[in-house]
C-alpha positions in Angstrom: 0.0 0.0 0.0 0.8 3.2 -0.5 2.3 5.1 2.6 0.3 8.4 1.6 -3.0 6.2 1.6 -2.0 4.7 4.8 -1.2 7.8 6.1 -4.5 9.2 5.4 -6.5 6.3 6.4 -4.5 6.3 9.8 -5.3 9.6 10.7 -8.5 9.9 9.3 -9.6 7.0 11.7 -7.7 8.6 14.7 -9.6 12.1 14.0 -13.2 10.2 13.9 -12.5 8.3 17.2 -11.1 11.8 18.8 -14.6 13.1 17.5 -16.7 10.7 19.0 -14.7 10.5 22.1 -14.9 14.4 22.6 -18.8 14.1 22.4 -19.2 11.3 24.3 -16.9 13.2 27.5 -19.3 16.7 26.7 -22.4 15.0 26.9 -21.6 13.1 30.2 -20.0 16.2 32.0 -23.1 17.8 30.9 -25.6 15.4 32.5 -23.7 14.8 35.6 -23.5 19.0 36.2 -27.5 18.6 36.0 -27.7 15.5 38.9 -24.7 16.8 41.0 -24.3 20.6 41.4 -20.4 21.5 40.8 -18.6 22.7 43.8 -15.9 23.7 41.9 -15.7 27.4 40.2 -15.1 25.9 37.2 -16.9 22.3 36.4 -15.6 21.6 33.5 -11.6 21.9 33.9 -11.6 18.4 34.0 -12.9 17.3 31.2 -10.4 19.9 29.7 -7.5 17.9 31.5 -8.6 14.1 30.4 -8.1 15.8 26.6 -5.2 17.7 27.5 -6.4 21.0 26.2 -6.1 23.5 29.3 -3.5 26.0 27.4 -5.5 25.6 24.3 -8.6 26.7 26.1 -7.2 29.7 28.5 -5.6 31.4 25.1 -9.6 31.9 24.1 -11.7 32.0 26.9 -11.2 33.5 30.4 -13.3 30.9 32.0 -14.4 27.2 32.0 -18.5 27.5 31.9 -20.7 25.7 30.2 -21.3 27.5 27.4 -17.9 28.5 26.6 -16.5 24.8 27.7 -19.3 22.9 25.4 -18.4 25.5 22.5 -15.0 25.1 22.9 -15.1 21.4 22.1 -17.8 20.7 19.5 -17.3 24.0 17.5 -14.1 26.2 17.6 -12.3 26.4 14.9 -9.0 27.5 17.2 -9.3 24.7 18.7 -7.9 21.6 16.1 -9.7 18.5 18.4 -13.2 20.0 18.6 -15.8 18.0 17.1 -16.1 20.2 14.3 -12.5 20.6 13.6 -11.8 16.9 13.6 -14.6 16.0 11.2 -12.9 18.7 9.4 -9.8 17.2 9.3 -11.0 13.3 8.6 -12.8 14.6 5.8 -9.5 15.9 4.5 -7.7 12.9 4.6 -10.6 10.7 3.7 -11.2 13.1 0.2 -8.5 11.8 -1.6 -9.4 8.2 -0.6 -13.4 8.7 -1.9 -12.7 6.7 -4.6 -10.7 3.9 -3.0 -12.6 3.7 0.0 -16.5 2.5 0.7 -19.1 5.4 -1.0 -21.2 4.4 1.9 -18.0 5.7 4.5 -17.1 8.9 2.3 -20.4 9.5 2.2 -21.4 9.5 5.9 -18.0 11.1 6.7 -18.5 14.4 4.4 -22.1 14.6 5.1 -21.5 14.9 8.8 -19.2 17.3 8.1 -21.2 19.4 6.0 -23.9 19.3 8.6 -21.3 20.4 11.5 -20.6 23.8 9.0 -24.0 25.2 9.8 -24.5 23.9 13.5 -25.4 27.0 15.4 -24.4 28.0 18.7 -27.7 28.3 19.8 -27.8 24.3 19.8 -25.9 24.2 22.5 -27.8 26.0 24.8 -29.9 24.6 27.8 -32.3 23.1 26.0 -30.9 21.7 23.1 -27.6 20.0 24.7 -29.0 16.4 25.3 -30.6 16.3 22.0 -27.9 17.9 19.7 -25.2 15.0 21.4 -28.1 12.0 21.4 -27.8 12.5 17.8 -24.2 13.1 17.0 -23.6 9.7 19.0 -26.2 8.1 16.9 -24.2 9.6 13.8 -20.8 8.1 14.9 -22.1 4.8 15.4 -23.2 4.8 12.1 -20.0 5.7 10.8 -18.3 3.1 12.9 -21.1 0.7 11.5 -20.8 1.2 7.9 -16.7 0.8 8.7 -17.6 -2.4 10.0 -19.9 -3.6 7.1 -18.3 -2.7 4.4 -14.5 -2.1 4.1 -12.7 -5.2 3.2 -10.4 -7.1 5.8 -7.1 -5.8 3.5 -4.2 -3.4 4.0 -6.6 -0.3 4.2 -8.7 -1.6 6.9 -5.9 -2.5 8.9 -4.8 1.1 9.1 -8.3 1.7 9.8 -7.7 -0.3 12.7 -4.8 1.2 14.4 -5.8 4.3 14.2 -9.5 4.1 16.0 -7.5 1.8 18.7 -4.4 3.8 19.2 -6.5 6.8 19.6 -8.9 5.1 22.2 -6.3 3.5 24.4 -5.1 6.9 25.1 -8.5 8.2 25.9 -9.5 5.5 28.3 -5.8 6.4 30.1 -6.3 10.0 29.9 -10.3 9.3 31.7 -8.9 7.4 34.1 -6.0 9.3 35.1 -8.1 12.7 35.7 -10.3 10.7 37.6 -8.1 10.0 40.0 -5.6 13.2 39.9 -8.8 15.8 39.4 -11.6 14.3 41.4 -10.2 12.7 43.8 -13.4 12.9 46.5 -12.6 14.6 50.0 -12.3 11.7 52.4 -15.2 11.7 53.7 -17.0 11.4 50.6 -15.3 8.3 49.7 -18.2 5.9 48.5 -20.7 8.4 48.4 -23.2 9.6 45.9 -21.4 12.0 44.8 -18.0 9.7 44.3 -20.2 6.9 42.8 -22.2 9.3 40.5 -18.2 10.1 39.5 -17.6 6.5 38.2 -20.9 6.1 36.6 -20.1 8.7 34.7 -17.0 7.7 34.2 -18.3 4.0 32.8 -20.6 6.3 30.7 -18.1 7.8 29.4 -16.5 4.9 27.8 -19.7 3.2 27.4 -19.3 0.3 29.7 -21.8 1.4 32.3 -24.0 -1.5 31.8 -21.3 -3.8 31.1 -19.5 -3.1 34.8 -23.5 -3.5 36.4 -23.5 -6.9 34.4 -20.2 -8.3 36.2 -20.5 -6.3 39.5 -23.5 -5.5 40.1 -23.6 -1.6 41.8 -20.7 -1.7 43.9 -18.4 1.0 42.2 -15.2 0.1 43.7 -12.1 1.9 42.4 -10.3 -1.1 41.7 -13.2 -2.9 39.8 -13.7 0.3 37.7 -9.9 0.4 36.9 -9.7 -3.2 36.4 -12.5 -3.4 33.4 -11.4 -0.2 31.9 -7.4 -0.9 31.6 -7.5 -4.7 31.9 -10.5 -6.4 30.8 -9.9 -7.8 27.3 -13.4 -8.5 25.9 -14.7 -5.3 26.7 -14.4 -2.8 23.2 -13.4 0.0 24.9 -10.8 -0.9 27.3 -7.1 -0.5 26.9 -6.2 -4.0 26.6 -9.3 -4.7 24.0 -7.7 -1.8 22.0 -4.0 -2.7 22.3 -4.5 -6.4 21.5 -6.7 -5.0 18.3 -3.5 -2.5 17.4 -0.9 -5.4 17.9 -3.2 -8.1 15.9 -3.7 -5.0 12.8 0.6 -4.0 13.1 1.0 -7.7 13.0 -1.1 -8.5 9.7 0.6 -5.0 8.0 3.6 -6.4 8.4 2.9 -9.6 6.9 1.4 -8.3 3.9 4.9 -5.9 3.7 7.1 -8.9 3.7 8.7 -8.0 6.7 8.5 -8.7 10.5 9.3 -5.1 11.6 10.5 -5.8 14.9 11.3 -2.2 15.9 7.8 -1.8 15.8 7.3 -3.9 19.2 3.3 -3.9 19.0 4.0 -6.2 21.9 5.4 -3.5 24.2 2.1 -1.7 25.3 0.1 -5.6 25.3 2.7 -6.3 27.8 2.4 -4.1 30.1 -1.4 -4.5 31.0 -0.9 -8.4 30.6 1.4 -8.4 33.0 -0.5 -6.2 35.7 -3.2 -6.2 37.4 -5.6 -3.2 38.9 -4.2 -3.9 42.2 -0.9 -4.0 41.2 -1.2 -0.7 38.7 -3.2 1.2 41.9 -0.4 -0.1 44.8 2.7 1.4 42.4 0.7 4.4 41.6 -1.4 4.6 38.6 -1.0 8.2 37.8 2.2 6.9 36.9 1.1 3.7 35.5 -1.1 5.5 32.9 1.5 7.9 32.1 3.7 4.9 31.0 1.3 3.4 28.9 0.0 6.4 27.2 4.1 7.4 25.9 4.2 3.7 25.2 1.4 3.7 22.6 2.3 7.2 21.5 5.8 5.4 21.0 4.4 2.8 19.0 2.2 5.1 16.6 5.1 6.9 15.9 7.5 4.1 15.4 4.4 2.5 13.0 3.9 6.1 11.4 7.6 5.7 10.4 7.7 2.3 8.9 4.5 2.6 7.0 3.6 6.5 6.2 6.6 8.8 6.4 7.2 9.7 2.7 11.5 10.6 2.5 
């Protein structure tokens, strides 16, 4: 394959996932501001930390509300990882491909970006939040769908592949990790409604909510919550689901190249949650824990991005 196709396709599935993700966070924030009043000045700085975008945001507005929070990530244009601006940017890279790639997936792509053009600020007020994000989720699950159904199981979807997983495995570590370093519950909260409205949220988040009630019932213990997110294999959206899923797609790539690449050590990041445990992660320190995997997949994206899509 080409590397400037793969290239495209890579980032073009990264950007999507980044979209959806972004939404997913907003529309959870949102909801949980409406059960639990904030006590903080400024509710939504940690949603801004999980996505790494507290510099981005202060440069344009002086304060973290609501409105300027929820317009900040579904629809400035400064900012390159809102909603809009991602969709903006998969578009790009998926223009060139519209002819190599499903119609079905060009098609759902551009008209979703077309659509996000002319989405007015005045969707995102009070009334209109739960609505306007209901159906953007239902609009990335379609794209996810039609992904699914009908790209072939060749070189393109395996790029495909690794960039939707690379991009959620560092999600689910950034989600976790501000749970933990921004809302941290005072100690006498611990196991409270507010803490276990916290992790609920959190599950919602990465849609696993139902998933956690069907193997542990209602007792949101850190550990458990940690446990399916980073460790659980058979669950979509946690880290070792998506880094199994990025090793399997590097692995197949490299067939179809000819060579074994081993610089590219897809095993490296697999490793290091096979080899835990959410006890074991928690007792060391998990801010710490996270951090390493997070460089490690950013390491491996960039070694893969090397191999496979840098043009000399």
């Amino acid at each position: 394959m080409l590397r400037r196709i793969a290239d495209h396709l890579f980032w073009a599935a990264r950007y999507l996932e980044r979209a959806q993700w972004r939404a997913r966070l907003v529309d959870v924030n949102y909801n949980l501001l409406l059960e639990v009043p904030p006590r903080a000045a400024d509710p939504w700085q940690p949603i801004l930390a999980i996505t790494g975008e507290i510099e981005t945001f202060g440069a344009h507005y002086s304060q973290a509300d609501e409105r300027s929070a929820v317009t900040f990530f579904a629809l400035e244009a400064k900012n390159p990882s809102s909603i809009r601006s991602c969709l903006e940017t998969a578009r790009f890279n998926l223009h060139s491909l519209r002819h190599q790639i499903p119609s079905e997936l060009w098609l759902e792509v551009n008209r979703l970006y077309l659509e996000s053009l002319s989405w007015p600020k005045d969707a995102l007020a009070l009334p209109s939040v739960p609505g306007f994000f209901a159906t953007l989720r239902e609009r990335f699950y379609l794209i996810g769908g039609v992904i699914q159904a009908t790209m072939a199981r060749d070189g393109a979807y395996d790029f495909v592949e690794a960039g939707t997983m690379v991009e959620c495995a560092d999600n689910v570590a950034r989600l976790l990790d501000v749970k933990y370093h921004y809302l941290l519950p005072r100690p006498e909260d611990v196991g409270g409604a507010v803490d276990v409205r916290q992790w609920m949220a959190l599950l919602r988040s990465a849609s696993c909510l139902e998933t956690f009630r069907q193997i542990y019932g209602n007792a949101f213990r850190p550990a458990r919550v940690v446990e399916l997110l980073l460790f659980n294999s058979a669950v979509p959206r946690s880290a070792r689901f998506c880094v199994d899923r990025l090793a399997a797609a590097i692995r197949r790539i490299s067939s179809r190249d000819g060579e074994s690449a081993p610089e590219l050590s897809p095993e490296r990041p697999v490793d290091l949650l096979a080899k835990s445990s959410a006890a074991q992660a928690m007792a060391s320190g998990l801010h710490e824990f996270l951090l390493n995997f997070q460089r490690e997949c950013a390491a491996l994206a960039t070694r893969m991005t090397a191999a496979y899509m840098t043009i000399d």
